[in-house]
Residue, then its C-alpha position, 0 to 999 in steps of 0.5 A: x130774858x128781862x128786856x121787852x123787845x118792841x117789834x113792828x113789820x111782820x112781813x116775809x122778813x120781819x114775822x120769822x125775826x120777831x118768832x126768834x126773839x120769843x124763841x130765845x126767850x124775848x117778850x115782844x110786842x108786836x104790831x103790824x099793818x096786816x092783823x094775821x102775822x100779828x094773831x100769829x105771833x100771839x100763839x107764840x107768846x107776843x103781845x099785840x100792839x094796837x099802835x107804833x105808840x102803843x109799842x114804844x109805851x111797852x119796850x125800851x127797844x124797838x125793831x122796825x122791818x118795813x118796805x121803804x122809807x116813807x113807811x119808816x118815818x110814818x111809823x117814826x113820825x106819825x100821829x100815833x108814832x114812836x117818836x110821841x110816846x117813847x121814854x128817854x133812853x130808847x134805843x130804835x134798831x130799824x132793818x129796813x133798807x131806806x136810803x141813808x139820808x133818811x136813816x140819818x135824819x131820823x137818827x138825828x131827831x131821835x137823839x134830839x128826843x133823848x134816844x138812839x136810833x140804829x141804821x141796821x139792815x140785814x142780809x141773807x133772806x127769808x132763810x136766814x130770817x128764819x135760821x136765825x143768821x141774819x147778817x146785821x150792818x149797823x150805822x150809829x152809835x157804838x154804846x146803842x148797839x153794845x145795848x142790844x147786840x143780845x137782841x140781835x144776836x137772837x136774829x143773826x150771827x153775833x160774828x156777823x152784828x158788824x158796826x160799820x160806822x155812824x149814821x146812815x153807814x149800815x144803810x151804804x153797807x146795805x147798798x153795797x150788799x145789793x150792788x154785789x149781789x145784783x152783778x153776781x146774780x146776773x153774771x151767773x144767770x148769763x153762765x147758766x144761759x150759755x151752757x143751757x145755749x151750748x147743750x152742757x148741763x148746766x148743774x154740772x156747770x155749776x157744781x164746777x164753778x163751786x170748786x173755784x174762785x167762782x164759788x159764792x153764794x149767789x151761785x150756790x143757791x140762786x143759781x140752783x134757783x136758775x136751773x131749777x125754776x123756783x121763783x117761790x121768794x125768799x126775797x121778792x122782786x119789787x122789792x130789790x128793784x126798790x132796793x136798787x133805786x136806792x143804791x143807784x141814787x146813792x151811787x150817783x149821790x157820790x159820784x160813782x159810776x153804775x155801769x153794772x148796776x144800771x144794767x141789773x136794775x133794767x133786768x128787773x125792771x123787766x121782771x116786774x114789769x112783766x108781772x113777776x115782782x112777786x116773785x123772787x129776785x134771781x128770776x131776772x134769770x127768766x128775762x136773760x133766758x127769753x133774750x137768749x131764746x131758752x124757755 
């Protein structure tokens, strides 16, 4: 490949999707606020960066991974950041889940700065971050996006690069994404909780309810989760009670009721502050577990 791909985050997320681009044959360059994911990445072939200016020196295109907005427009508008050292014609794919209308702010300044700036956060985990099958929902222009699908395409399925509309779009589709997960995951922490209550194996429950229209993923693997008892994070706690605040104001933002969602985001809540939000997400099943009485 021809093309440095510039990388920053190298979080649970973000080290297994830079590990990918070199995997298909990417330079990068990588920078991080922890020092080990960055020396990591080095034995595989990255170049570390000092600086998110010193990246966007070195790449025409940049990927950003990071927990929250405010980190994003540090490392967009900071002293030492992209938006003061990259060249005209830069494309900035950013994969954190932010709340749109900061997507849609940088975007706009971006451009007024002579790049493109892409709203695409991911789904499908640490797993999928590692497997190489991310699902990308992208906000922003088209031709941006046709630049670096083969960029993506080495972190996701290219069936799954979706374009779903201008700015801040990817990051709608995002909250959608948590909305539905949320609701899912608490209903099938409910089942799981019933049929543990009612004395039914609740794996055979769950083998059922694959066969049917209540088949998912959520129930697939969170579910196995539930009645396993791993909480190892494929995505952590705080950060999907992160992810639900945005979702809630985005929500209201639009004059659209939270009935469910409101209910999910005190379960986890709960479990944060119970000390678990390093845990992972579907362990808001512990919280319905001890209000149903079962250990």
């Amino acid at each position: 490949m021809s093309h440095t791909v510039g990388f920053i985050g190298l979080g649970l997320m973000g080290k297994p999707m830079a590990r990918n681009l070199l995997k298909k044959g990417f330079s990068v360059v990588a920078h991080s606020r922890s020092r080990g994911p960055v020396e990591e990445l080095k034995k595989d072939g990255a170049t570390s960066a000092g600086s998110p200016a010193e990246v966007a020196r070195a790449s025409k295109f940049i990927i950003t991974m990071l927990p929250d907005g405010p980190d994003v427009e540090k490392v967009l508008e900071g002293g030492d950041g992209i938006f003061n050292a990259m060249s005209k014609g830069t494309v900035i794919v950013d994969s954190s889940t932010i709340a749109p209308v900061i997507a849609r702010r940088l975007a706009a300044r971006a451009k007024e700065l002579g790049a493109s700036m892409l709203d695409a956060p991911v789904s499908g985990g640490e797993i999928g971050a590692i497997d190489g099958t991310l699902t990308f929902m992208v906000g922003g222009d088209a031709a941006a996006l046709e630049s670096v699908r083969s960029v993506l395409s080495a972190m996701g399925k290219p069936d799954r690069i979706v374009h779903v509309g201008e700015s801040g779009a990817g990051q709608i589709c995002k909250a959608c994404n948590q909305i539905v997960l949320g609701g899912t995951m608490s209903a099938v922490a409910e089942a799981i909780a019933l049929s543990r209550k009612a004395g039914v194996d609740p794996m055979k429950v769950r083998a059922a309810l694959m066969g049917g229209f209540a088949q998912s993923r959520v129930l697939e693997v969170h579910g196995e989760r539930m009645i396993t008892g791993n909480w190892k994070p494929g995505f952590k706690a705080k950060l999907f009670k992160k992810d639900l605040g945005i979702a809630l104001n985005t929500l209201g933002e639009n004059g659209v009721p939270a009935i469910t969602s409101a209910a999910v985001q005190q379960l986890v809540n709960a479990q944060v502050t119970a000390g678990e939000g390093e845990e992972d997400y579907s362990g808001i099943a512990k919280v319905i577990f001890k209000l149903a009485s079962l250990n």
